[in-house]
Backbone bond lengths (Angstrom), bond angles and torsions (degrees), N, CA, C in turn:
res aa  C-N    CA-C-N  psi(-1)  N-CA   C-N-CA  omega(-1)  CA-C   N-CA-C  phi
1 X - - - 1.475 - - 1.529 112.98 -
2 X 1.377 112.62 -48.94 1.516 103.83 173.03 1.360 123.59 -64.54
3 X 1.221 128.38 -9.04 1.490 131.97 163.03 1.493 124.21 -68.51
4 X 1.156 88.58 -30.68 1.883 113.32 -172.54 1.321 99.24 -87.82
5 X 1.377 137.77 -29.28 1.826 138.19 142.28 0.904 117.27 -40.19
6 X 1.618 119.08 -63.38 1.556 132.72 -140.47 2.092 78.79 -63.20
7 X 1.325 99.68 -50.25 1.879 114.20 -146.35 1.650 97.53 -65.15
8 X 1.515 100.49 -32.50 1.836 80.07 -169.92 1.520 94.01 -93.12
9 X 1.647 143.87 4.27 1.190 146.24 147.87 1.365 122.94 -30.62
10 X 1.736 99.56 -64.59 1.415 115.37 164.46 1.403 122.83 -33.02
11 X 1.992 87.28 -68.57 1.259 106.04 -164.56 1.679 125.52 -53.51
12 X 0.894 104.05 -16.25 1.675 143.12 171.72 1.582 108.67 -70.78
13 X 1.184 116.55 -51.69 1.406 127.56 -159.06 1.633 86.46 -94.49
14 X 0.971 128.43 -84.70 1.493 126.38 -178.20 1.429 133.54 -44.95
15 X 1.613 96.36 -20.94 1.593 91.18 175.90 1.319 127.28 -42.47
16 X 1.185 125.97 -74.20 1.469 108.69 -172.19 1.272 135.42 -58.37
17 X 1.664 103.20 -12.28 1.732 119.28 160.23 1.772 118.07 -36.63
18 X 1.575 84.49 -54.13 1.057 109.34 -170.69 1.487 126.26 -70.54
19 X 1.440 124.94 -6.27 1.077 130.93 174.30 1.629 102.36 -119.51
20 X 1.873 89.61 142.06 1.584 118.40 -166.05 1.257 115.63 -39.75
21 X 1.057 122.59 135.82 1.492 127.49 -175.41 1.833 106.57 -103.12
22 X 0.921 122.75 -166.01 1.627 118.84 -160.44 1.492 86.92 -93.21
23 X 1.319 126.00 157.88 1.201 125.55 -174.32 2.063 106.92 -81.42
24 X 1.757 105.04 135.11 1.669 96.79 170.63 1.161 121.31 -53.66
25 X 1.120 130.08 -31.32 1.356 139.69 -178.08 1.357 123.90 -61.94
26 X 1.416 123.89 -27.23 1.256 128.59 -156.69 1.429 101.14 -82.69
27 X 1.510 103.05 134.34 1.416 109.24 -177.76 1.458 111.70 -112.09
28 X 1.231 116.97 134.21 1.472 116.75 -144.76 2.145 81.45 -88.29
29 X 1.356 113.65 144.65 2.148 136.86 155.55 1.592 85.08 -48.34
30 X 1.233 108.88 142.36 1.039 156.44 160.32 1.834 116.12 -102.32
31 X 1.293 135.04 89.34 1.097 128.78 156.70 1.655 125.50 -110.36
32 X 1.314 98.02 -178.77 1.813 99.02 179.60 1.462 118.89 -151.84
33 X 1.166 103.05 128.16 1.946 110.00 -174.45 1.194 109.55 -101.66
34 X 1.397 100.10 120.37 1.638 117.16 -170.37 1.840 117.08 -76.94
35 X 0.882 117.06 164.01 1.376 111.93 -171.55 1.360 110.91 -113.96
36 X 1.196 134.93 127.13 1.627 145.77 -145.86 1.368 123.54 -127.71
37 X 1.311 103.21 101.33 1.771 120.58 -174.49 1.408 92.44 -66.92
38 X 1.377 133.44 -78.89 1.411 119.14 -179.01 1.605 117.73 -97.84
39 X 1.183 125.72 143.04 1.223 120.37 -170.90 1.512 115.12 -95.11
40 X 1.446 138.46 168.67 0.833 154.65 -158.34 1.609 108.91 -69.70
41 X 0.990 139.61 134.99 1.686 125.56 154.81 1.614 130.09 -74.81
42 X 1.690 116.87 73.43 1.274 110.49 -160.71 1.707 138.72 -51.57
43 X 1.247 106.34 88.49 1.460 108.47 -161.40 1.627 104.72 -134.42
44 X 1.473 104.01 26.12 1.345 106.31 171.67 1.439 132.54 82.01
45 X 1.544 108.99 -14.89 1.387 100.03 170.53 1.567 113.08 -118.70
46 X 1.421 122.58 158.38 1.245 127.57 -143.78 1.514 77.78 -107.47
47 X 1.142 158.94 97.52 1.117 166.24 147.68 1.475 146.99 -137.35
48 X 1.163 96.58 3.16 2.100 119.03 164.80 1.615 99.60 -59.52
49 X 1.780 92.00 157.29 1.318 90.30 151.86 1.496 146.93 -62.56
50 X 1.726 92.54 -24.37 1.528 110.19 -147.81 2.184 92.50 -78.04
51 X 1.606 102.98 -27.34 1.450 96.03 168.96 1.282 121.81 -60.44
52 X 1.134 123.61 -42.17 1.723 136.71 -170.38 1.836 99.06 -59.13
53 X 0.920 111.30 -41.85 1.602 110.35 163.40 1.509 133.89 -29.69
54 X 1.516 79.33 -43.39 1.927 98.24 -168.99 1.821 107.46 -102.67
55 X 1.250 111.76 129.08 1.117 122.25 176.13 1.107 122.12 -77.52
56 X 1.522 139.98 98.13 1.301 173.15 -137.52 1.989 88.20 -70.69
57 X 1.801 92.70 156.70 1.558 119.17 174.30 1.510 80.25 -94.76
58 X 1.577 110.20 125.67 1.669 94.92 153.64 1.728 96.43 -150.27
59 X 1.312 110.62 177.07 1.862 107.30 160.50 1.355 85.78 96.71
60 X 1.719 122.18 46.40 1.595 124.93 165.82 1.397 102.43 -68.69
61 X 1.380 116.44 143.86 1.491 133.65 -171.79 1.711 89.33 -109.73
62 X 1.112 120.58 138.14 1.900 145.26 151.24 1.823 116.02 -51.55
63 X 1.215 91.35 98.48 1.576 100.79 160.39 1.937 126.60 -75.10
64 X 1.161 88.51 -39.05 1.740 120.81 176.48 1.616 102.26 -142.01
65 X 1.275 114.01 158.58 1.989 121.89 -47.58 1.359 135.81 -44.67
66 X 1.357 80.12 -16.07 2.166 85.08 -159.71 1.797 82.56 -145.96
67 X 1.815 109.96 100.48 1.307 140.07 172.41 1.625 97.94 -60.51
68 X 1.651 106.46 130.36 1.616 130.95 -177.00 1.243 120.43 57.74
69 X 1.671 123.17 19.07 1.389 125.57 177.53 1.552 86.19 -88.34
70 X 1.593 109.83 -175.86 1.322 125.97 -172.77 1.250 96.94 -96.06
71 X 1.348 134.55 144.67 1.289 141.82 162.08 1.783 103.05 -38.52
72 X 1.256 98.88 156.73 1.756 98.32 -169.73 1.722 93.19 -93.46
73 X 1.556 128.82 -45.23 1.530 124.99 176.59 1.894 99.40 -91.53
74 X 1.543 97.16 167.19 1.442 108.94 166.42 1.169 117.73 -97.24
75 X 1.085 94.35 148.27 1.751 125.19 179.74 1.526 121.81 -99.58
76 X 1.266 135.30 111.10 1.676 120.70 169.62 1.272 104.51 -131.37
77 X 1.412 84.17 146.80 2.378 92.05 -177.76 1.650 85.63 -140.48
78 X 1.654 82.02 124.53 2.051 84.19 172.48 1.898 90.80 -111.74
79 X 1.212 102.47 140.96 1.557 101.50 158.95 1.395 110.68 -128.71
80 X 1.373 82.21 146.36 1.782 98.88 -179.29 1.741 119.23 -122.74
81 X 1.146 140.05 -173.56 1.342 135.39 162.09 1.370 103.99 -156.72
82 X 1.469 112.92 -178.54 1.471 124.41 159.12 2.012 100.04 -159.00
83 X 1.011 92.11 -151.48 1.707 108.28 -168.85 2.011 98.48 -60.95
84 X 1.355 115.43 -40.71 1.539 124.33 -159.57 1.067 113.93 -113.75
85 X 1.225 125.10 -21.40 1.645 132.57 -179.42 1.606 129.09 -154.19
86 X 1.471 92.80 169.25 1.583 91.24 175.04 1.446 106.67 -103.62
87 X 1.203 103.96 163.18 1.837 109.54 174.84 1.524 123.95 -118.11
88 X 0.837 129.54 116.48 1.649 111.87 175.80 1.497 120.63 -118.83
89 X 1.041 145.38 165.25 1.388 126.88 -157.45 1.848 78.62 -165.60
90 X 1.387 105.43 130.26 1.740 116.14 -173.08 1.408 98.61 -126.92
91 X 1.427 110.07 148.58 1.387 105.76 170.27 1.890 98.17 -142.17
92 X 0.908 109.05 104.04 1.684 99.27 178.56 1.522 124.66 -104.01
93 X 1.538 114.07 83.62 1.508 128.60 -140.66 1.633 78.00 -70.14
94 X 2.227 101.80 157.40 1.432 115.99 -178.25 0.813 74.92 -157.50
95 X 1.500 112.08 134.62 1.652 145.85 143.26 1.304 111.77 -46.71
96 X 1.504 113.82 -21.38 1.830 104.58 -152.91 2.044 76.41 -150.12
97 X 1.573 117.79 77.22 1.196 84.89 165.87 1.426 139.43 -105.96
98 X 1.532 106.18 23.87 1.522 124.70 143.50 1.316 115.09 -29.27
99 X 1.468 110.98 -79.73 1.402 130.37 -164.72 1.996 122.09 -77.17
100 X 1.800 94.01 31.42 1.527 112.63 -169.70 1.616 89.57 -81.89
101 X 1.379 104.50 129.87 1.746 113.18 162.62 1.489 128.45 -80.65
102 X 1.212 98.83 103.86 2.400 91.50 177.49 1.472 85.15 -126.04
103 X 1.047 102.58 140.65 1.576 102.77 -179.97 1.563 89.81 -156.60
104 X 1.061 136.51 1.53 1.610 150.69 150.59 1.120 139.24 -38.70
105 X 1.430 170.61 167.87 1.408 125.98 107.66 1.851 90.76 -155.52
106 X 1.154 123.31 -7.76 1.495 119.05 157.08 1.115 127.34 -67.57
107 X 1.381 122.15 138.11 1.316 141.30 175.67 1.773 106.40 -51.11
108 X 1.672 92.85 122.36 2.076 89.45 176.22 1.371 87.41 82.72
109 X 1.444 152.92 -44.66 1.467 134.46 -165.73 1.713 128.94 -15.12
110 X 1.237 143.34 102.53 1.634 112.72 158.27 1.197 111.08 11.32
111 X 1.700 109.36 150.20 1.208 115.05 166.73 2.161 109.72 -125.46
112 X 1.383 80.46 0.69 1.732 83.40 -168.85 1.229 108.43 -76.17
113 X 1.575 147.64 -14.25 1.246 121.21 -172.61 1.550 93.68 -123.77
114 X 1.324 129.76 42.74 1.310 141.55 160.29 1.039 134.89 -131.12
115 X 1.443 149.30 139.22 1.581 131.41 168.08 1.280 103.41 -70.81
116 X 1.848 83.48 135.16 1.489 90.91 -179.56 1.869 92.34 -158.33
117 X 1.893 108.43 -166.28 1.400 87.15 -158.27 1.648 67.46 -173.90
118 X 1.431 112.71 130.80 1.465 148.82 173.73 1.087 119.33 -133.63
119 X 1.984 100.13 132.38 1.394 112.26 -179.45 1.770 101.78 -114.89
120 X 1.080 106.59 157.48 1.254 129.33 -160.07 1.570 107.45 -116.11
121 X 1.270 137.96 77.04 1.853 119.97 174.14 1.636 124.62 -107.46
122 X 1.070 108.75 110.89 1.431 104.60 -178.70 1.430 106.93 -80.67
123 X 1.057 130.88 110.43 1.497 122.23 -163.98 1.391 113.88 -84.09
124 X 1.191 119.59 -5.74 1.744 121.22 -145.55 1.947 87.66 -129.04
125 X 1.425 96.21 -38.84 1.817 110.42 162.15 1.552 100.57 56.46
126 X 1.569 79.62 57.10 2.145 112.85 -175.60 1.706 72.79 -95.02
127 X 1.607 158.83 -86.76 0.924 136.34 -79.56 1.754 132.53 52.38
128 X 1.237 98.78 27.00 1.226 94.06 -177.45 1.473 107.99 -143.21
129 X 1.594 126.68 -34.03 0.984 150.37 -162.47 1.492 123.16 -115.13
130 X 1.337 125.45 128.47 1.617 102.56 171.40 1.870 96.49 -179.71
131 X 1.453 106.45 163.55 1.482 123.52 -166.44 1.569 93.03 -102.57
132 X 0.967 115.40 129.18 1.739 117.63 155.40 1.543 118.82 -128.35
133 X 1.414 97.29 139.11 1.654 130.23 -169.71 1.639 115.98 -122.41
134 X 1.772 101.91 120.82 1.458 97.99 -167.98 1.633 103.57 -155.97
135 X 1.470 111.21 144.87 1.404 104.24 179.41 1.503 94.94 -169.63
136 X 1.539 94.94 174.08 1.755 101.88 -147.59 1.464 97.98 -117.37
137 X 1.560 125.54 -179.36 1.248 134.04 155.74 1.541 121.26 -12.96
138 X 1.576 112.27 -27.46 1.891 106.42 -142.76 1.730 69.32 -123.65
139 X 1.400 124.74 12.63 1.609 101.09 -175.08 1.809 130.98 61.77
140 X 1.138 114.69 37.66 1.247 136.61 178.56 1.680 109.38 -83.05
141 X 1.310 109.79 124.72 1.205 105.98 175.55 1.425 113.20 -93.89
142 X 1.359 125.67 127.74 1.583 132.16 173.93 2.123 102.27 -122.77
143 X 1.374 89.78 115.71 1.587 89.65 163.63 1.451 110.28 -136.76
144 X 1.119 116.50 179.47 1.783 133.80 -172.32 1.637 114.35 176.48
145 X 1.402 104.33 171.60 1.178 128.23 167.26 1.045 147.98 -132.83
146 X 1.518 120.03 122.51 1.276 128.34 -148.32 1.684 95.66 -83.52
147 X 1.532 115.90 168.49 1.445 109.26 -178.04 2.004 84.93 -171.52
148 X 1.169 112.95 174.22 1.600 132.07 -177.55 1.616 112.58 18.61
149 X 1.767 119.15 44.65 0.924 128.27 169.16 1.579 106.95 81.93
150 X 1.214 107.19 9.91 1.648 102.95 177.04 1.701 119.57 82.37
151 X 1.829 97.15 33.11 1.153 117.94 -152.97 2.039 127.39 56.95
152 X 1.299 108.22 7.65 1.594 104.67 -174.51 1.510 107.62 61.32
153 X 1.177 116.03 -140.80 1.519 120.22 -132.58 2.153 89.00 -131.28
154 X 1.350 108.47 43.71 0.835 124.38 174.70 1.669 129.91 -79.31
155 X 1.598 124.09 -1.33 1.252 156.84 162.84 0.874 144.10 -146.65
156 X 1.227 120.06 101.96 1.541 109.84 -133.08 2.036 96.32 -126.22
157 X 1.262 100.34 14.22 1.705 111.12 176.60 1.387 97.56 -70.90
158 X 1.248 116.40 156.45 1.552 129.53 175.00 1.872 105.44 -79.53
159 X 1.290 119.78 -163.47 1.128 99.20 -159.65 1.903 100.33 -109.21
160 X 1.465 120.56 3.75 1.122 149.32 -153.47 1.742 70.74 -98.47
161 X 1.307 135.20 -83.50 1.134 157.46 -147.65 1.542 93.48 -52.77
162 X 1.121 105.60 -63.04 1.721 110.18 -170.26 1.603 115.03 -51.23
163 X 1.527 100.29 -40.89 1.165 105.62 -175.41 1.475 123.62 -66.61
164 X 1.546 116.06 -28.75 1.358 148.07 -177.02 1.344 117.60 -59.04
165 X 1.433 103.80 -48.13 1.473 124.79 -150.45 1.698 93.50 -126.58
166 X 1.414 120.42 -8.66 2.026 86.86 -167.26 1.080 120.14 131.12
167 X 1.030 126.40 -172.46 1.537 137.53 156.42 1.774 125.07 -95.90
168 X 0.708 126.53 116.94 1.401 125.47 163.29 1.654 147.30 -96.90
169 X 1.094 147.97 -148.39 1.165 139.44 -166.56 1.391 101.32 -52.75
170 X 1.152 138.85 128.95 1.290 145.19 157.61 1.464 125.82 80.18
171 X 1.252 121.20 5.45 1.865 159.44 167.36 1.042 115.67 -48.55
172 X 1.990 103.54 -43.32 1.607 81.60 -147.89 0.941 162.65 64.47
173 X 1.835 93.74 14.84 1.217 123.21 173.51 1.751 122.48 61.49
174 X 1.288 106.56 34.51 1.562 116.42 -167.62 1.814 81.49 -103.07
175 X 1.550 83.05 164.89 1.671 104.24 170.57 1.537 120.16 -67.60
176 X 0.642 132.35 18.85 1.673 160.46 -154.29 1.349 138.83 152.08
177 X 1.381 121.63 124.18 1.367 128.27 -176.61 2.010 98.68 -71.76
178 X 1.141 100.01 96.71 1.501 83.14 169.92 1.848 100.06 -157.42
179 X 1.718 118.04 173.72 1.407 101.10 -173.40 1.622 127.73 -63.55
180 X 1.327 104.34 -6.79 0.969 126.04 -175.80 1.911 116.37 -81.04
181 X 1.633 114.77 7.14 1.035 128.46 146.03 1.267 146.74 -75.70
182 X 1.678 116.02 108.97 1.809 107.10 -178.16 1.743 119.06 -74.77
183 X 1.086 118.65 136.41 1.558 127.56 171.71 1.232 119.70 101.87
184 X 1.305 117.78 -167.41 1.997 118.31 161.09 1.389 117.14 83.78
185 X 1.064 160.75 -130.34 1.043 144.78 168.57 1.831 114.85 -80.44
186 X 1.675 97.70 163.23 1.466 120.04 -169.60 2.078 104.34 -52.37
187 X 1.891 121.79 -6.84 1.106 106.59 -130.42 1.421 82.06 -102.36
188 X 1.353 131.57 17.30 1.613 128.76 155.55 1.993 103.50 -155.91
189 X 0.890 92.01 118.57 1.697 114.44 177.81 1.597 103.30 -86.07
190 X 0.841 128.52 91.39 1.736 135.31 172.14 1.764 103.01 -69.49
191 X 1.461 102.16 -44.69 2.085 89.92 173.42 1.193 109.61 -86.09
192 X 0.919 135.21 27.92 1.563 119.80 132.08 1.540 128.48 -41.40
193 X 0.960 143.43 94.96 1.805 134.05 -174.90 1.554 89.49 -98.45
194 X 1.678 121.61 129.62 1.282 122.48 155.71 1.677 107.28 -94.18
195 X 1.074 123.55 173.78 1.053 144.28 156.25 1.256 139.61 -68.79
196 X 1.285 133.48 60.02 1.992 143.96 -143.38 1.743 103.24 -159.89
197 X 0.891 89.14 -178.39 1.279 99.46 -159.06 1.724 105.24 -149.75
198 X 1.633 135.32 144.07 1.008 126.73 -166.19 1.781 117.13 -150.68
199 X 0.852 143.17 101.77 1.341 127.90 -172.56 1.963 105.68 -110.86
200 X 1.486 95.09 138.49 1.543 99.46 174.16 1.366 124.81 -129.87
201 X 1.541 133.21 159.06 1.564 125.26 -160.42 1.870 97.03 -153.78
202 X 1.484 100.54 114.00 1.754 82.64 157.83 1.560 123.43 -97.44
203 X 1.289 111.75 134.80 1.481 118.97 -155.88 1.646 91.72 -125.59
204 X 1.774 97.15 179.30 1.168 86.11 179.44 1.914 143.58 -100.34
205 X 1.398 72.68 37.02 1.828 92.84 159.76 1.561 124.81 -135.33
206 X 1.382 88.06 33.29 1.437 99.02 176.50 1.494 108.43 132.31
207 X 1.708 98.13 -149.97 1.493 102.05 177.33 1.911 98.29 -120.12
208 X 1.450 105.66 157.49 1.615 118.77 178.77 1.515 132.13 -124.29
209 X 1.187 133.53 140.47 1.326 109.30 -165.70 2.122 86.15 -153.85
210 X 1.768 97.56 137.78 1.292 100.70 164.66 1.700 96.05 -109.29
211 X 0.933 117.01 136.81 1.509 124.24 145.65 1.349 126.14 -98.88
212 X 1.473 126.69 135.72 1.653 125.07 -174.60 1.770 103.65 -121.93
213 X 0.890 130.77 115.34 1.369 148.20 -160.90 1.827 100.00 -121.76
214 X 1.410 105.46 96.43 1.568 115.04 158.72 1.591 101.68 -54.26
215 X 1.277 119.84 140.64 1.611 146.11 172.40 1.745 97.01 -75.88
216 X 0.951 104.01 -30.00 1.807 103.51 172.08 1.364 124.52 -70.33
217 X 1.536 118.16 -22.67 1.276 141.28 176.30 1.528 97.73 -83.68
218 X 1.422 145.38 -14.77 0.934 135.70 -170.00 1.808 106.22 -122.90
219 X 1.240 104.49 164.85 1.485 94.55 -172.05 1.913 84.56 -128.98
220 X 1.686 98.99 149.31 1.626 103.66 -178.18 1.375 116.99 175.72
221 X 1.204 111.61 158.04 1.599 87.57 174.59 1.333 109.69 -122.48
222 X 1.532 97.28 160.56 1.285 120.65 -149.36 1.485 112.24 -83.00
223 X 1.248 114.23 177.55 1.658 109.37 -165.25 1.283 114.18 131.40
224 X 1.330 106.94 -175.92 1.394 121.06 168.78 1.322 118.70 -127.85
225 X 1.465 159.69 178.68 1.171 158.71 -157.96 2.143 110.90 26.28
226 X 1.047 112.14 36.06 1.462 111.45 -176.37 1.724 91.44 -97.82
227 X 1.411 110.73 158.29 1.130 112.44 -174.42 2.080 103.90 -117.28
228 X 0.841 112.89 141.26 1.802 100.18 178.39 1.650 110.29 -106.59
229 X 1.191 158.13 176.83 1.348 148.42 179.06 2.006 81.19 -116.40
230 X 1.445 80.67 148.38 1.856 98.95 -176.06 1.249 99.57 -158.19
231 X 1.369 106.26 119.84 1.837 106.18 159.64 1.917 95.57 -133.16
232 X 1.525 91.49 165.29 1.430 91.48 176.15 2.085 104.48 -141.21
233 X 1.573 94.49 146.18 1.356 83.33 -176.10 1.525 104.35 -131.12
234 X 1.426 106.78 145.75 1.941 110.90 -177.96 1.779 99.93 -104.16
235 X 1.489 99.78 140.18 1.379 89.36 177.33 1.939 93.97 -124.93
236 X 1.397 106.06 124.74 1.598 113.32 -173.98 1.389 128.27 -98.09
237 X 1.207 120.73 70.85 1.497 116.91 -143.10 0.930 136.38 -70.40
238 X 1.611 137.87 -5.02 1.254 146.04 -157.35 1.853 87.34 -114.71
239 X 1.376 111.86 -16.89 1.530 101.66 170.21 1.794 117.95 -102.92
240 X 1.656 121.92 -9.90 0.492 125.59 -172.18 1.919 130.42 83.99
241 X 1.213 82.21 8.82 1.637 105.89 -154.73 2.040 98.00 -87.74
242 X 1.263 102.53 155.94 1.645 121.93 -163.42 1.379 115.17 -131.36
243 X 1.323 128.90 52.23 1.363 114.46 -173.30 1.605 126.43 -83.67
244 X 1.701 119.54 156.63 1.007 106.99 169.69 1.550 118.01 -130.85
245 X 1.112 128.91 162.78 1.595 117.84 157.52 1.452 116.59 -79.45
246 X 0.932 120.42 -41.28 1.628 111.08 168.12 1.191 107.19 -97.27
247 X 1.139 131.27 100.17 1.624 128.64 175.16 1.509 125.70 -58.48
248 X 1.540 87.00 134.21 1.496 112.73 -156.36 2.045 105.22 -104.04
249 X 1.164 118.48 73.16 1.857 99.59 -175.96 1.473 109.89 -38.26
250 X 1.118 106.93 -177.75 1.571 120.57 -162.55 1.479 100.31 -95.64
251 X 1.651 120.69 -19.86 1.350 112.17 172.49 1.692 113.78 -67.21
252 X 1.308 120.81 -8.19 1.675 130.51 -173.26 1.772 94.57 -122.85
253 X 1.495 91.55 165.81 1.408 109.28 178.09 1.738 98.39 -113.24
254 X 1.731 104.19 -165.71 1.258 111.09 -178.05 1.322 93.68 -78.79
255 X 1.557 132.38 -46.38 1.635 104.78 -176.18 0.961 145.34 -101.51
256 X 1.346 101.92 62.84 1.591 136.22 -166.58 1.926 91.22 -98.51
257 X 1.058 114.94 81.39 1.446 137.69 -136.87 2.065 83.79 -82.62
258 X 1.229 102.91 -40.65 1.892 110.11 174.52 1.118 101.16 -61.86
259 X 1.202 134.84 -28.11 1.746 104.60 -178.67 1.824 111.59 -121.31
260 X 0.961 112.35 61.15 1.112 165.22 167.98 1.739 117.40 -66.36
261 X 0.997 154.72 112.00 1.384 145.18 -147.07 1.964 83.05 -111.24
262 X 1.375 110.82 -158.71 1.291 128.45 -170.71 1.477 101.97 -152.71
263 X 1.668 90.63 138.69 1.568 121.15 -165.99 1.747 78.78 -118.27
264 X 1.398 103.07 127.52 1.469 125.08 153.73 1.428 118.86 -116.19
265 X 1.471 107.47 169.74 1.848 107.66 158.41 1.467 83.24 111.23
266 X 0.971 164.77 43.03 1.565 149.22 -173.41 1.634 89.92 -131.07
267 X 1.516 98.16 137.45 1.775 98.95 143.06 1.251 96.35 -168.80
268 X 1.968 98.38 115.42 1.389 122.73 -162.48 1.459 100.57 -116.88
269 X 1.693 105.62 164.12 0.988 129.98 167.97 1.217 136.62 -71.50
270 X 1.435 141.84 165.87 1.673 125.69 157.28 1.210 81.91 -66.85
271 X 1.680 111.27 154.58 1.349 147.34 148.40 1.732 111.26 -101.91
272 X 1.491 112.23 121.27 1.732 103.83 -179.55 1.192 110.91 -108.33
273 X 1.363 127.61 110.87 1.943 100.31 174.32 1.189 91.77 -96.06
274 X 1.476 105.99 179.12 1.313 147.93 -172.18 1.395 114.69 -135.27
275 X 1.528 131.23 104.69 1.461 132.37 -174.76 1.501 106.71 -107.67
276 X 1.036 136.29 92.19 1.673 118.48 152.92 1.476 105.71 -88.45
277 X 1.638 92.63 142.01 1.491 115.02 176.55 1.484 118.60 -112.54
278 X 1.071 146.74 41.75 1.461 140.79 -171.06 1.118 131.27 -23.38
């Protein structure tokens, strides 16, 4: 019996030793948000001049099916800003864009049995903290908030596993640990509602989406040379496929907020709101 103490003592004491830490190797994306004399006309298609300017997120790496291959379609995310907002401009190229999945169109909806496509910003680029913004084919707005690293390294089943078996540590008991889960621990807030706005179009190279993000909806500090953490992830559904720009292994999820790439190019203002509540 005292052995059978001593061991789950350990086992106690070492646990979290014992589970995978982010890989040394991983070298965090490098991006940059351009600054915008005229802004975009948000109506969903990525086709102004003022996008062609900005040099696209692309070269998403595969989480699912086949971990560190290249995504099989392309991916581009241009971001832009000015004094009041953010800009984003999506392009989620399809070979087949007949056979594009939206099966969505509520606010907060699942995102797993639809194409869809989440951005990730840690604004403060603590590793610990961050806003995410995501919406599908039909233009659905999904946001939340990340908080205690996105719970850490608290599930560590693949995503085959989750689905199999349940929900686990911090889930909420959904068929997958992913942001796209309501409840369970504090380490993603799904009622969060920000304030943005989103329009989407499938065309014929796929599907498109602008998102416009007030700087007031976001909390950060201000300046110039600050860096924000940004990853973005495509989810492709009729292939089953998981891509990311900052690659994410299958032992981490998307809000695994540390591995996280970096958004440069910003130099913002205070933003002040003003709330009366009556």
């Amino acid at each position: 019996m005292p052995r059978v103490r001593i061991g789950i003592i350990l086992l106690l004491w070492l646990g979290p030793a014992l589970l995978p830490a982010p890989p040394e190797n991983h070298v965090s994306r490098k991006a940059r948000a351009h600054r915008l004399e005229t802004p975009p006309v948000p109506d969903g298609l990525v086709n102004e001049p003022v996008w062609q300017q900005i040099t696209p997120l692309t070269d998403f790496v595969q989480q699912e099916p086949d971990e560190g291959q290249p995504a099989t379609e392309r991916t581009e995310v241009r971001i832009g800003y000015d004094d009041r907002f953010l800009y984003l401009g999506i392009i989620c190229h399809d070979s087949e864009p007949l056979h594009i999945v939206s099966t969505q169109a509520r606010r907060d909806a699942p995102l797993e049995d639809t194409d869809s496509i989440l951005i990730l910003l840690d604004t403060f680029n603590d590793d610990q903290n961050a806003f995410v913004f995501g919406t599908t084919p039909s233009g659905m707005e999904y946001d939340g908030q990340v908080s205690k690293a996105g719970q850490g390294r608290g599930d560590l089943r693949t995503p085959s596993q989750r689905s199999s078996t349940g929900g686990g540590s911090g889930d909420g008991g959904g068929s997958r640990r992913s942001p796209s889960q309501r409840g369970g621990a504090s380490a993603f807030n799904l009622n969060w509602d920000g304030v943005w706005w989103v329009q989407s179009w499938i065309t014929g190279r796929g599907w498109e989406a602008e998102m416009v993000i007030p700087l007031k909806t976001l909390r950060y500090n201000p300046g110039s040379g600050r860096t924000w953490g940004l990853n973005v992830t495509r989810n492709l559904r009729r292939r089953n496929e998981q891509s990311f720009w900052a690659p994410v292994s299958r032992a981490f999820t998307f809000n695994q907020v540390e591995l996280a790439g970096g958004l440069e190019g910003r130099d913002l203002k205070v933003q002040r709101t003003l709330k009366v509540i009556p």
